[in-house]
C-alpha distance (Angstrom), angle and dihedral (degrees) to the residues before:
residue distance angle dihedral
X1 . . .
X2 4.08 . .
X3 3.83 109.7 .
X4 3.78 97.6 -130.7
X5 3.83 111.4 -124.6
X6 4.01 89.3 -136.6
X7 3.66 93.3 67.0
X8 4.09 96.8 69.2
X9 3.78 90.4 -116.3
X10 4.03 110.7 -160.1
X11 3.84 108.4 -131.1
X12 3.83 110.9 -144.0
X13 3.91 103.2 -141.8
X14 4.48 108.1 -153.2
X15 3.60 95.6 -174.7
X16 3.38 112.0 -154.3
X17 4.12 145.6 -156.7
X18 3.54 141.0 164.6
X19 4.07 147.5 -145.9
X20 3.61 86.9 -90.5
X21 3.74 103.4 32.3
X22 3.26 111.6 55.1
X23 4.09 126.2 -163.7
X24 4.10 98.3 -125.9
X25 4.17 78.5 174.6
X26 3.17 141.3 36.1
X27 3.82 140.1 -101.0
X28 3.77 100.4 -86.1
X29 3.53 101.2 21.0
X30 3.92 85.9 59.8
X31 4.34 91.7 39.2
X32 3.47 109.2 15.8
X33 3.91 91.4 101.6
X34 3.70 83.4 59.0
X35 3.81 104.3 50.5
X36 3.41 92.4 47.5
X37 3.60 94.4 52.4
X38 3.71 101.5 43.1
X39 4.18 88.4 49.4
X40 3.50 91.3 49.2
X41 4.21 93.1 50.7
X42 4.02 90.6 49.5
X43 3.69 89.3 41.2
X44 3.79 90.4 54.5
X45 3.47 94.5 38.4
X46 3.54 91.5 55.1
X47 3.78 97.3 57.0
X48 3.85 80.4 -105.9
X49 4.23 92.1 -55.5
X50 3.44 92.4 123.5
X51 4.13 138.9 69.0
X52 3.59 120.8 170.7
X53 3.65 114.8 -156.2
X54 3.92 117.8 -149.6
X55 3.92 104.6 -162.3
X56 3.93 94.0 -171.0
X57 3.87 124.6 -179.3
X58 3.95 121.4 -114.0
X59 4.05 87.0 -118.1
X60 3.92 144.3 20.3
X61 3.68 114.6 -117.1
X62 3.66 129.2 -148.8
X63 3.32 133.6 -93.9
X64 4.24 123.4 -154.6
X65 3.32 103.2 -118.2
X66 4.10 135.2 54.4
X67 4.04 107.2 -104.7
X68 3.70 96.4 -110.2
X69 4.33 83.8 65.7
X70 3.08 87.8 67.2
X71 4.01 105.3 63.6
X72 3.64 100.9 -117.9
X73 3.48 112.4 130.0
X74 4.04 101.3 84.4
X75 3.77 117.8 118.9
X76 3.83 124.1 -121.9
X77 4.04 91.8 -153.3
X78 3.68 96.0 42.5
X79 3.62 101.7 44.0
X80 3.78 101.7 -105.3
X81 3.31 98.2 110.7
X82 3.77 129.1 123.5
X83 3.49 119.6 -164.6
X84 4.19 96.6 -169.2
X85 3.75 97.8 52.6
X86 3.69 87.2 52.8
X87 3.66 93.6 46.9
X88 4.36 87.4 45.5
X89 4.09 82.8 54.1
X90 3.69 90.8 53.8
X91 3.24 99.4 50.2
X92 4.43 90.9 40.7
X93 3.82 82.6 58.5
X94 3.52 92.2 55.0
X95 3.59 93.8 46.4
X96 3.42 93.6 46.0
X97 4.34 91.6 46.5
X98 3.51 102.8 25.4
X99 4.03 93.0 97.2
X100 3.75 97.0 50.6
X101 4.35 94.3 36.6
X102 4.13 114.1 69.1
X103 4.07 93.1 -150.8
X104 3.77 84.3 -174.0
X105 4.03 107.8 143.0
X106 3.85 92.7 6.8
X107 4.01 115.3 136.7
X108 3.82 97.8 -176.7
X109 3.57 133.3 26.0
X110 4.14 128.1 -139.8
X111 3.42 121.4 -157.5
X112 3.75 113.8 -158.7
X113 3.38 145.4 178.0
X114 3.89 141.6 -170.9
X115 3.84 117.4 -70.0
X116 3.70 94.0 -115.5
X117 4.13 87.6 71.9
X118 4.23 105.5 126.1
X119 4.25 126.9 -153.0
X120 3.71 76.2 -111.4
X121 4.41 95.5 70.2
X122 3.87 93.6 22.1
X123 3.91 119.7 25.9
X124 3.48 101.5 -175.2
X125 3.71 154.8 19.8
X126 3.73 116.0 -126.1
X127 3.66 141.0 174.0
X128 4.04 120.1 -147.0
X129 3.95 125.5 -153.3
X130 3.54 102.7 176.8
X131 4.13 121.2 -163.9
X132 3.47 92.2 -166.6
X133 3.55 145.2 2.4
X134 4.05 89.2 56.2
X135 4.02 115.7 -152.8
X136 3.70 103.8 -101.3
X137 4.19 127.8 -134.6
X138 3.86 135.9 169.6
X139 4.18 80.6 -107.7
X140 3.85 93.8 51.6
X141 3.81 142.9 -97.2
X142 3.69 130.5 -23.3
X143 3.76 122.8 -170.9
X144 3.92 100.3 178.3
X145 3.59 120.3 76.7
X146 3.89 143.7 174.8
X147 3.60 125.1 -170.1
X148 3.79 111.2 -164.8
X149 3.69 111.8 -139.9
X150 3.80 132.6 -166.5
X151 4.14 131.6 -25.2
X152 3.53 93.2 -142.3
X153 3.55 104.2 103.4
X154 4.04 100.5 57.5
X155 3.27 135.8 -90.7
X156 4.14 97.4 -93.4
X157 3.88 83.8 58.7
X158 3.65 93.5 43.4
X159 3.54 98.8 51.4
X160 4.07 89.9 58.1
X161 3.65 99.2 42.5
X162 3.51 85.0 49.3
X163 3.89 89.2 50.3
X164 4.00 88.6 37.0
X165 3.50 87.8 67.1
X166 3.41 106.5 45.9
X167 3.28 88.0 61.4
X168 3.90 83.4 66.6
């Protein structure tokens, strides 16, 4: 169940933070770089078929536990990486957001979290396209997912992982 980048998908942003990583910014000021550049590769891409939306919260809310609690730390390219913790974390966040987001008309869902996140707390950037087993909210089911990881590569290198992945 892709979402298919020529259908304008809306991307629900749940911004994100924890006890022990704190948003010092907000949303956009920490991402907006990022959506822009992502919806203007697709767009172009496209021949100009395609607009992604980012609908993005005014602030991050908090999550119970500290980031590491939450198993995210493995490493795609080095083998550490596990695929059902990150899929538990998605569906925390939505637990967690879910009453204070309206997901309503939303295609894909964007976990985030503030700039300041390290390979250390989150080791990797991953997109989701579930066949089954949708992630559930009061609005409906999603099946497209993408979990931002950490900020310490650079932005350059951010930007097309983020756009990587979307391509997911």
């Amino acid at each position: 169940y892709r979402v298919k980048l020529t259908s304008n998908p809306i991307v629900q942003v749940v911004p994100i933070d924890f006890p022990n990583l704190r948003a010092i910014g907000t949303p956009t000021e920490d991402h907006q770089l990022k959506f822009d550049s992502v919806g203007k590769y697709w767009s172009h891409i496209t021949s100009g078929k395609n607009s992604l939306t980012f609908r993005v919260p005014e602030k991050y809310i908090r999550m119970p536990l500290n980031v590491e609690d939450y198993g995210l730390s493995g490493n795609l390219f080095k083998g550490s990486f596990d695929g059902n913790s990150m899929w538990r974390y998605v569906e925390a966040a939505i637990r967690e957001t879910d009453s204070q987001i309206d997901f309503s008309k939303a295609q894909i869902i964007a976990v985030v979290v503030p700039k300041e996140a390290t390979t250390a707390q989150i080791g990797t950037l991953v997109a989701e396209a579930r066949n089954d087993n949708p992630f559930v909210t009061n609005e409906g089911s999603f099946y497209n997912a993408f979990i931002m990881g950490n900020n310490d590569q650079g932005i350059n290198s951010l930007i097309w992982g983020w756009t990587h992945e979307f391509g997911h």
